[in-house]
Every structure is written in C-alpha cells, then in structure tokens.
N, C-alpha and C positions, 0 to 999 in steps of 0.2 A: 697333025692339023689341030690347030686349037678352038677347043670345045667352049660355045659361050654359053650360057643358062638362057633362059627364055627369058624368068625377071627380071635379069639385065638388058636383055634387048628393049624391054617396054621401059626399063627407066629411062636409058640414052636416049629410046626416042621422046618419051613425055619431057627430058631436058632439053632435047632439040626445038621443039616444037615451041616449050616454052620461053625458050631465049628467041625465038625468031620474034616474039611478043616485045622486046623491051622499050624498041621505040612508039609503041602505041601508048596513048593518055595525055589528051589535052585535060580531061572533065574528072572530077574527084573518082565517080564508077569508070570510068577503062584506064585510070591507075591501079586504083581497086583491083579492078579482073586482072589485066597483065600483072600487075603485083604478087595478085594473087596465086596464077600459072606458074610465074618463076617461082614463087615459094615455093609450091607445092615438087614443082619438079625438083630444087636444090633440095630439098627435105626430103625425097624420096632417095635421090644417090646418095645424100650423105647419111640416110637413116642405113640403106643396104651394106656400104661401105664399112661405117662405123659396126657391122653386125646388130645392128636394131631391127625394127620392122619398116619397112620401108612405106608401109602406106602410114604407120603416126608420122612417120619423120613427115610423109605428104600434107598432112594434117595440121599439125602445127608449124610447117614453111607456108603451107598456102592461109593460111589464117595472119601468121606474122607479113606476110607479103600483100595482103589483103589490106590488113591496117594500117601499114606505110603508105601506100595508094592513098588509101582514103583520107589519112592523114594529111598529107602532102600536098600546098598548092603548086600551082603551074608556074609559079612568080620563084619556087624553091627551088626548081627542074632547071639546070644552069647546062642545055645544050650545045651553048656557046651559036646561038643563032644570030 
C-alpha cells in the first residue's frame, strides 16, 4: 500500500483549496488574497517537491501571488466575458 507523509497531505489540500480561490477578485484586495492563496499553496508544493522548505517556498508564493493581485487591474483579467 502506498504510504503518503502527512506534509504532503496538507500541501495538496492547502493547493486544492487554493486553486478553488482563482475565480474570485473583482477589487485589487480579493485579487490580492486569492493571489495570495495560490501563491502560497504553489510555493509550498513546489518548495517540498524541489526539497526546500515548504513553508518559505509558502512565503515567498504567497507574497509573489499577493503582489500580482494587488498589482493587477480588473480591465487586465481577460475572462473572455
């Protein structure tokens, strides 16, 4: 049977949870926050992945994901609506 580690489980779910975030953010703050979320969750799988630490990789994804949000207007976001 194949054995999973526990801090695997909590990244997959902190990615799951995060990606279900992406269609939220009309307003610069809940691009911000969901920005934020995915970052932090892709920065976590790919800190554990690459053998880093998984909460900088969260750190610096959710910071980088944060300031794309914030950055970003709603006129940028090309939904195809």
């Amino acid at each position: 049977m194949l054995s999973v580690q526990k801090p695997y489980l909590v990244l997959v779910a902190a990615l799951l949870m995060s990606l279900s975030l992406t269609a939220c953010g009309n307003t610069k703050g809940e691009r911000a926050a969901s920005g934020g979320a995915i970052g932090a969750g892709a920065g976590a799988v790919g800190g554990a992945i690459m053998g880093a630490d998984p909460i900088t990789g969260a750190l610096i994804g959710g910071a980088a994901g944060a300031a794309t949000g914030a950055l970003t207007d709603e006129e940028q976001i090309d939904l195809d609506d």
